[in-house]
C-alpha positions as CSV (number, residue, x, y, z in Angstrom):
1,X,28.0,195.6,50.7
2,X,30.6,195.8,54.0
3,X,27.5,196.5,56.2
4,X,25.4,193.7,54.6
5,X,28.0,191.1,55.3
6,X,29.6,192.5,58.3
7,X,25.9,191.9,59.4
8,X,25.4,188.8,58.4
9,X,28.5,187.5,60.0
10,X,27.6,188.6,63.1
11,X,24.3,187.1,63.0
12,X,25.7,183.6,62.0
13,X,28.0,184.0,65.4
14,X,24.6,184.5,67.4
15,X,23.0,181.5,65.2
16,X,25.8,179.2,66.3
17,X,25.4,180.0,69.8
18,X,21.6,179.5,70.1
19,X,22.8,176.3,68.9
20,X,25.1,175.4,71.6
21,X,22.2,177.0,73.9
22,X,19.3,175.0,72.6
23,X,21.2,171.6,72.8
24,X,22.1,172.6,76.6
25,X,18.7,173.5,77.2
26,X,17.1,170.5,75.8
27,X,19.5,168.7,77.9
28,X,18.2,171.1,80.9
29,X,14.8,170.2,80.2
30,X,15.1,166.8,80.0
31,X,16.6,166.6,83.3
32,X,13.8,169.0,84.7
33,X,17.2,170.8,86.2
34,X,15.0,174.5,85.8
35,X,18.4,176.1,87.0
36,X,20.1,175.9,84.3
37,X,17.3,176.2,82.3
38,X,15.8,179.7,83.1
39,X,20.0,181.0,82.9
40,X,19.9,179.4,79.2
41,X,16.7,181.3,78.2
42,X,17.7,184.5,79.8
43,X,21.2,183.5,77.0
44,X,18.7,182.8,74.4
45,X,16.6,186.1,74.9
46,X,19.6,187.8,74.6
47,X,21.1,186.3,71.8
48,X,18.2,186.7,69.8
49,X,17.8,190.4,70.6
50,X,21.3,190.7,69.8
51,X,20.9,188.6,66.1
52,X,17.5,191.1,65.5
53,X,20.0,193.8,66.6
54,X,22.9,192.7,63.8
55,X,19.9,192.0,60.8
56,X,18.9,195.9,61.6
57,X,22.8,196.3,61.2
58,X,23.2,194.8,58.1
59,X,20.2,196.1,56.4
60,X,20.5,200.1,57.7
61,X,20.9,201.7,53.9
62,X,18.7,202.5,51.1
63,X,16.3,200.1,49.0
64,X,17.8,201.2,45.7
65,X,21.1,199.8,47.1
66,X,19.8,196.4,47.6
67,X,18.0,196.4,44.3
68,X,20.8,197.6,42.5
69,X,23.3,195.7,44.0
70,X,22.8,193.0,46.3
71,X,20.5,191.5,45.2
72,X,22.0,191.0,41.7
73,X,24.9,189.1,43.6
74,X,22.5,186.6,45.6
75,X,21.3,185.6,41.4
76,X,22.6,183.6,38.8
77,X,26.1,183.3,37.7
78,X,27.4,184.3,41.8
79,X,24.6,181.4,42.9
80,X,22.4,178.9,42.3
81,X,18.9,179.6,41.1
82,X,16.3,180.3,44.2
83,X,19.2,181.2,46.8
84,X,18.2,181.5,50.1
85,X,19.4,181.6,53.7
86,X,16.4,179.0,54.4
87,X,19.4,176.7,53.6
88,X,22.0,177.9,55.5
89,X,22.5,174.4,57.8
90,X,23.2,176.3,60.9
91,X,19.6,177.9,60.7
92,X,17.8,174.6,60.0
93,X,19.5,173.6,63.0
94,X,18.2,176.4,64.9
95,X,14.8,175.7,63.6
96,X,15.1,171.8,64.9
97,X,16.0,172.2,68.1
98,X,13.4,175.1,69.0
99,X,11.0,172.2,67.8
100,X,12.6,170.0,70.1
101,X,12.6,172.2,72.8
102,X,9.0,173.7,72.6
103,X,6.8,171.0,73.4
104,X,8.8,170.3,76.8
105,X,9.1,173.5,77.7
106,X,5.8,174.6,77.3
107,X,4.0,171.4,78.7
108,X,6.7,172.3,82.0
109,X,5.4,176.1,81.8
110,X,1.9,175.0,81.0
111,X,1.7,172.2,84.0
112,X,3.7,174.3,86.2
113,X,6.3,171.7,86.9
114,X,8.8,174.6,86.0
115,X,8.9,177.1,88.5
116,X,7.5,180.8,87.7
117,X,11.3,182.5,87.1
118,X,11.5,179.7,84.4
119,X,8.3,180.4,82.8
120,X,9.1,184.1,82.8
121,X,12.1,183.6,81.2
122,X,10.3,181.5,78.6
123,X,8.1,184.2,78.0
124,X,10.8,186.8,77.4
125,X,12.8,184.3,75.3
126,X,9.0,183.8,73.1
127,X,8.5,187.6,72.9
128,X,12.1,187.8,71.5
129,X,11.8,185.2,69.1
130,X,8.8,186.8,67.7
131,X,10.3,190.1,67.5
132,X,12.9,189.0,65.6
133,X,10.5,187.3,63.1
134,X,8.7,190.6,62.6
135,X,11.4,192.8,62.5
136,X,12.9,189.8,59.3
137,X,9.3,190.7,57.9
138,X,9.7,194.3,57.9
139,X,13.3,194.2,56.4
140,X,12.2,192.0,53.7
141,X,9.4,194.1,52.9
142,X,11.7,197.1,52.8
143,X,13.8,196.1,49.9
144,X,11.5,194.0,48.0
145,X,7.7,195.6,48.9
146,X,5.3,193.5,48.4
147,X,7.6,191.2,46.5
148,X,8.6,187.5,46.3
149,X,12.1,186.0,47.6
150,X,14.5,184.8,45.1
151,X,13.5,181.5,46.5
152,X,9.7,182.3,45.5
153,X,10.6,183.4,42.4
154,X,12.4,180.3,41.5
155,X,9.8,177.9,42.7
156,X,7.6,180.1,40.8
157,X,9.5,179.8,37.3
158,X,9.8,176.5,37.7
159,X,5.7,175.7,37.5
């Protein structure tokens, strides 16, 4: 349980600074000022290497752990039905600024108005982001093979 939430503490620390990242980088791109830009995806790559890094933390022990005790405390009575860190309001933030930031920054990478060292960086700060999705996949499918999130389940139950 300390390794779970020691993890997931950590991870919200790196969530709330690809915050303050993305908003300064949407800034960045606005203002074509690639600078700052490719030194805020370099942040950003690491930041989410570092939040893959902490989720790998907080989920390094056995599956019957999780089944027998986490999971049980993510349920009803400790929380609502269908709990889920899809609505954490940190993360949803996360997820709207990397829409607002995409678009720009690919149609600079793609046109070449942003020079190459800021479309590298790009690229690295993709490949991370990716990474991080699969490795999310690969946990989940370590404690709950081949099964449904609570979320799922709920919406699920409720049909």
């Amino acid at each position: 349980m300390y390794r779970w939430k020691l993890g997931h503490h950590v991870f919200h620390l790196h969530l709330t600074l690809m915050n303050t990242h993305l908003t300064a980088l949407r800034r960045a791109l606005d203002e074509e000022d690639w600078v700052t830009c490719r030194s805020l995806l370099d942040t950003l790559a690491r930041l989410y290497r570092a939040a893959t890094a902490s989720m790998r933390y907080a989920s390094d022990f056995p599956q019957g752990s999780y089944t027998g005790l986490l999971r049980p405390a993510m349920e009803p009575p400790w929380v609502s039905p269908g709990f889920s860190g899809k609505f954490n309001t940190d993360h949803e933030q996360m997820l709207h600024l990397l829409k607002e930031v995409r678009s720009p920054l690919k149609k600079a990478a793609r046109t070449g108005t942003a020079p190459g060292e800021v479309r590298d960086a790009a690229q690295r700060f993709w490949q991370e982001q990716a990474r991080n999705r699969a490795q999310h996949k690969l946990i989940c499918e370590k404690f709950v093979p081949g099964g449904k999130s609570l979320l799922q389940e709920y919406f699920t139950a409720e049909q």
